[in-house]
N, C-alpha and C positions, 0 to 999 in steps of 0.2 A: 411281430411283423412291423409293428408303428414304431417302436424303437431301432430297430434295422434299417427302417426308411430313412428314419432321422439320423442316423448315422451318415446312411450314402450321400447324403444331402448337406450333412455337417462336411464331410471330405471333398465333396463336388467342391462348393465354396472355398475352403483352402484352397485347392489347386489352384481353384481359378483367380485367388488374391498371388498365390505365388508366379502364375504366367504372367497377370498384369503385372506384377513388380520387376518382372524382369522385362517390361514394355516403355513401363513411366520410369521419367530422368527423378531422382529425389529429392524429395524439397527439404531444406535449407532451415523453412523458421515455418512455423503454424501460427496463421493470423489469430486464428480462433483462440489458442492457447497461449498464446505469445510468449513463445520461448521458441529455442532454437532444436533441433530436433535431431538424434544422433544419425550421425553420417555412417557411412563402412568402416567398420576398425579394420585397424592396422595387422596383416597376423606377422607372428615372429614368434620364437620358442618361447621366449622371456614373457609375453601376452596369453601364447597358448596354454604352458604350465598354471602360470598363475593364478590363470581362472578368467584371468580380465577379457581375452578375448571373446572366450562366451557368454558374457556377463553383458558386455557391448552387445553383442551381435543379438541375443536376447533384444533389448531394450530396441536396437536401429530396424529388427524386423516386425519390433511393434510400433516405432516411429512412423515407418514407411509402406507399414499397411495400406494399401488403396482403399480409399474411402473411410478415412480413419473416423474421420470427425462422425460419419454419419453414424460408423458402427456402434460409436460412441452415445451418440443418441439412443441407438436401439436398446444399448447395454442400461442407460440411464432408466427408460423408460419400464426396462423388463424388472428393475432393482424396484422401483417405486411402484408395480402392480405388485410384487409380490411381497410388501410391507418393509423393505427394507429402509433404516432411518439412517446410512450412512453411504458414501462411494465416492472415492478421487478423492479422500481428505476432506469432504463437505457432508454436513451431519442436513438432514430434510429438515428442516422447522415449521413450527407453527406460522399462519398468518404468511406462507408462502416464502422465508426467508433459507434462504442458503446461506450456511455458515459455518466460514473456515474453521478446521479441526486443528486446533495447538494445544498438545498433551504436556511439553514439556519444551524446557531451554535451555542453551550452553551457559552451566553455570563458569567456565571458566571465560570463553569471553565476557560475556556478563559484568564478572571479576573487572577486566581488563576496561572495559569501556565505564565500569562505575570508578576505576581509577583515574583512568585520563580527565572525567568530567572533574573530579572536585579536586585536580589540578587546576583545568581552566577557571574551575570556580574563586580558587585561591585567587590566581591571577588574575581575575575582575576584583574582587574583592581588595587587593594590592592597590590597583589601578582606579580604585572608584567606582565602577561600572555594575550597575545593578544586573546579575543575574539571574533568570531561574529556570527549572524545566521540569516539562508537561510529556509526560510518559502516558500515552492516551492508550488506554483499555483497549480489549477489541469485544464485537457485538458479540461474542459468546459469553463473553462476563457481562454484560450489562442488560441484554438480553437473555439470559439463561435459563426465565420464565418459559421461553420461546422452542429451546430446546427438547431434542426427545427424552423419554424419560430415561434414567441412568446414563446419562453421555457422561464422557470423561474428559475434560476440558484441564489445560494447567490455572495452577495459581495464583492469578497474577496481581493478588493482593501481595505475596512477599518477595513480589520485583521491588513493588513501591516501596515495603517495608526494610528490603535489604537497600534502596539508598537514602532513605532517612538513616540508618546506621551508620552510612558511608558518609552520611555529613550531606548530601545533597540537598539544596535548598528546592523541594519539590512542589509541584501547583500541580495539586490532582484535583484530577477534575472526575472523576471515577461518580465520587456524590452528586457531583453537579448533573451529569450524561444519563446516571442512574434517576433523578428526580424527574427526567422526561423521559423516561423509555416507550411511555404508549407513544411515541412522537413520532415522525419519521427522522431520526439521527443515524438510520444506520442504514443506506444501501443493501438492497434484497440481496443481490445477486454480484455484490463486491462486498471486496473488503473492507472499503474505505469508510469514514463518517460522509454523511450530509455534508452538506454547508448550514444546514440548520443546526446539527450535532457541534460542529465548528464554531456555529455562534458560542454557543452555550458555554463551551470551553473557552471560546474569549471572555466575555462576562468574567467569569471564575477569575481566567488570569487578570483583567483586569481588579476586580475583588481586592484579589490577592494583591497588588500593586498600592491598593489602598486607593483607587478611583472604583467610577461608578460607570458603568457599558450603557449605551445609547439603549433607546428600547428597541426592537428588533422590525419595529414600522419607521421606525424614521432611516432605512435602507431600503432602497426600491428594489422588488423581486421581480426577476424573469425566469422564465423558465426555459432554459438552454437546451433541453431536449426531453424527449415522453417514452425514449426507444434505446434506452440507455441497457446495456447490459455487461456486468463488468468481469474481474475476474475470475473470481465464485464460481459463475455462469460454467465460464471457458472450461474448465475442469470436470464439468459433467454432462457440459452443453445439452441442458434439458428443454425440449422445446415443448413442454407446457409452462415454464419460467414466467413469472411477469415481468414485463418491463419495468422500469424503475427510468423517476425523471432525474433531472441535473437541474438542479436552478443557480442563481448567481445573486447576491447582493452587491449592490451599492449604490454609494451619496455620487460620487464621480465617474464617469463613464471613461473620461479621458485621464492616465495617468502615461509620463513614458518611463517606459521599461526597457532597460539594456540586460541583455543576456550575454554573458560569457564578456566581458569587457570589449563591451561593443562591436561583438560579432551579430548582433542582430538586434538592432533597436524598434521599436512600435509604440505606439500612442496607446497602447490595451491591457489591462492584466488579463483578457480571454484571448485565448487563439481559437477561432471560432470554424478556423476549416480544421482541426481535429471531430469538430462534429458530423463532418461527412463519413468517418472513418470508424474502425470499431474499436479506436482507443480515446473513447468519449472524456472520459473523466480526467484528461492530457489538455482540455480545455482550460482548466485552470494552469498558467503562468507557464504554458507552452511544453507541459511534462516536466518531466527533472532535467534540470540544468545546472551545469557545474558551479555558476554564481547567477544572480538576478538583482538588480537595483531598481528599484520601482521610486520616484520620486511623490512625494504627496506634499499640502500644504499645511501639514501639522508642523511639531516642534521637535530635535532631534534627530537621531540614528537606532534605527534599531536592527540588529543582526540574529538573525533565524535561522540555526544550525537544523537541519532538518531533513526526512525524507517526504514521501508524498503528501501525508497528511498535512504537512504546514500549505500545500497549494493551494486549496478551498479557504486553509485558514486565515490566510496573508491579505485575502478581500477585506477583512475588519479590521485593522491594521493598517491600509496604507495612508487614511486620511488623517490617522492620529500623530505620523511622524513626517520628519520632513523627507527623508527618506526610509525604506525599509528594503535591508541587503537580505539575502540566503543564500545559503552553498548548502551544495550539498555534498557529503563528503566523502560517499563515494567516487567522485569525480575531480573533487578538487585535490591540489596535489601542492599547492603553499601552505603556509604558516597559516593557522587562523591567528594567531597573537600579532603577527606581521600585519595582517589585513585591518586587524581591529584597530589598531594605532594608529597604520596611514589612511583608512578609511574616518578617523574618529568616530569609531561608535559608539555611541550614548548609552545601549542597553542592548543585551543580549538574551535569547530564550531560546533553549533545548527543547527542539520537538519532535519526539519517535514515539509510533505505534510500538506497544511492548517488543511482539515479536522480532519487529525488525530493530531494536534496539538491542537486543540479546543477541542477536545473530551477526549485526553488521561490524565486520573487522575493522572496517573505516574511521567506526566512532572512536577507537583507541587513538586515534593522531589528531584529535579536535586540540589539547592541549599544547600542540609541537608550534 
C-alpha cells in the first residue's frame, strides 16, 4: 500500500511540473549554474530520425523543470543521506570540500595546443623574450588525501610530463601547492585556487625566474567576502555546503586598468560590485576579459596568456612590472606575436588550469 501511495504521489508531482511548465515563460540562463539552459528544439525529419530531437528535448524538459534548482537540492541532500560519495560530476570530500570530477582529457587537442605553445616558445626565444608556463593542477590531485576512498580522478602528472617532451619550458608548481595542502589553497565549493594557493605558485614562478618572492606579510590581506560559493557548489547546490571566503592581497590599492583597449578603464584590479552577485570570484580583474593592462611601478612588460586562474594570480604581479597585459584567448581574435611586438613585452607566462588547457580550442592560435 506505502509503495502505491508513493507512486500516486511520484505522478501527482509530474503532472503538476508538467501543467506549471506549460504556465511559466522559459528561462534562458540559470544564475545558480551559470550556463545557458536548452531551449525547445527544432523538430524536422532530419532531427526526428537522428535522434537529436529527443535527445534535446530530454535535456530542455529537464532544463525547464519548474523549480529545478530546488529539486536539485532535494536530489543533493537525499544522495548524501544515503552515503553516496559522488553526483553532478563533484565527488563529497573530506573537511567539507566539493571537488570537480576530471577522469580524463582530449589527447588530441592536447596535441594541438602543446604545439602551438612551443611554437610561440620558439618565437620568444627567436625574439629574446623569456618564456614559461604554469599548468596549475586541480584540488583533486593535490588534495587527493581529501577524496573518497577509490575515486577515479585522471593523471595529471603526464600532462606535465607530456610537455617537458614537447620541449615546453614548464614551472610546475604541483610540489610547490602539494607542500601546503593542510592550507586553504583550494576553494571548497569552486574550482578555482585561493589567492593564497596563487601566492605560493608565484613564489615557485618566481623561484623559477631565479628571484626570491616577498614574504607573504609584506602584502596586506582583506577579506573580500565570508559568503562566497562557487562553481562546485552550483552543480549540486547542496545547502548544507559551507561558505568559503575571497580575500585579496596587496602593497597598492590603486593601479589603473584598461580592459579590452579602453573600453573600460578603473583605478582597481577588484571590481567589487561583482560581490553583490553570485559570481563572486569575477571580483578579481572584472572576470575574463579579452585583454587587460594593469599599470604598476616595477620594471618591464609582462604578458599572461591565460584563463581564470591567472585573475587571483595577476595581484602578485602587478607591482613587480611596469605593466602587466592578459588575454585571454578565448575571446581574443588578433595575433598574440602582433601584440607582443607593438605592445614590447619583456616577458611572457602560460597560465591554464590542466583541464581547461586540454580542452580549450583557443590555446591552438596563441602562436598565430
Amino acid at each position: 500500500m506505502r509503495n502505491k501511495v508513493t507512486a500516486v504521489l511520484f505522478c501527482l508531482m509530474l503532472l503538476a511540473g508538467a501543467a506549471a511548465h506549460l504556465l511559466l515563460a522559459d528561462r534562458v540562463y540559470s544564475e545558480n549554474e551559470r550556463r545557458e539552459l536548452q531551449q525547445k528544439p527544432a523538430v524536422s525529419s532530419k532531427t526526428v530520425f537522428s535522434g537529436q530531437f529527443g535527445s534535446e528535448t530530454e535535456v530542455y524538459l529537464a532544463d525547464q523543470f519548474p523549480g529545478r534548482d530546488s529539486w536539485v537540492a532535494v536530489k543533493t541532500i537525499c544522495e548524501r543521506i544515503l552515503g553516496k560519495c559522488e553526483s553532478g560530476g563533484v565527488y563529497y570530500a573530506d573537511d567539507g570540500y566539493l571537488i570537480d570530477i576530471y577522469r580524463s582529457w582530449n589527447g588530441k587537442q592536447t596535441t594541438a595546443n602543446m604545439t602551438a605553445l612551443k611554437a610561440l616558445q620558439d618565437a620568444m626565444d627567436e625574439a629574446g623574450i623569456p618564456m614559461r608556463t604554469m599548468l596549475v593542477p586541480t584540488a583533486a590531485r593535490v588534495l587527493s588525501d581529501k577524496l573518497p576512498p577509490y575515486a577515479q580522478v585522471a593523471d595529471e602528472q603526464k600532462v606535465l610530463d607530456y610537455a617537458i617532451l614537447r620541449g615546453i619550458r614548464l614551472c610546475d608548481v604541483t610540489e610547490a601547492l602539494t607542500a601546503h595542502k593542510d592550507e586553504y589553497i583550494y576553494y571548497k565549493t569552486d574550482h578555482h585556487w585561493t589567492s593564497l594557493g596563487a601566492y605560493y605558485a608565484y613564489a615557485a614562478w618566481m623561484h623559477d625566474r631565479g628571484l626570491t618572492a616577498a614574504p607573504i606579510g609584506e602584502w596586506t590581506k582583506e577579506q573580500l567576502s565570508c559568503i562566497f560559493r562557487g562553481t562546485t557548489y552550483n552543480k549540486v547546490n547542496d545547502p548544507l555546503a559551507a561558505c568559503d571566503t575571497i580575500d585579496a592581497y596587496y602593497k597598492n590599492t590603486a593601479h589603473t586598468v584598461n580592459y579590452n583597449h579602453g573600453y573600460y578603464v578603473t583605478d582597481t584590479i577588484y571590481e567589487r560590485s561583482y560581490l553583490e552577485g553570485r559570481d563572486q570570484y569575477a571580483v578579481f580583474l572584472n572576470s575574463n576579459q579579452e585583454t587587460t593592462v594593469i599599470n604598476g611601478p616595477g620594471t618591464g612588460k609582462l604578458l599572461i596568456l591565460k584563463d581564470s586562474y591567472a585573475n587571483c594570480f595577476a595581484q602578485f604581479t602587478v607591482d613587480d612590472f611596469a605593466e602587466t597585459h592578459l588575454i585571454d584567448m578565448r575571446f581574443f581574435r588578433g595575433s598574440v606575436l602582433k601584440y607582443i611586438a607593438e605592445n614590447e613585452i619583456t616577458e611572457v607566462l602560460v597560465l591554464y588550469n590542466i583541464p581547461n588547457f586540454t580542452s580549450d580550442t583557443a590555446v591552438a592560435r596563441c602562436s598565430r
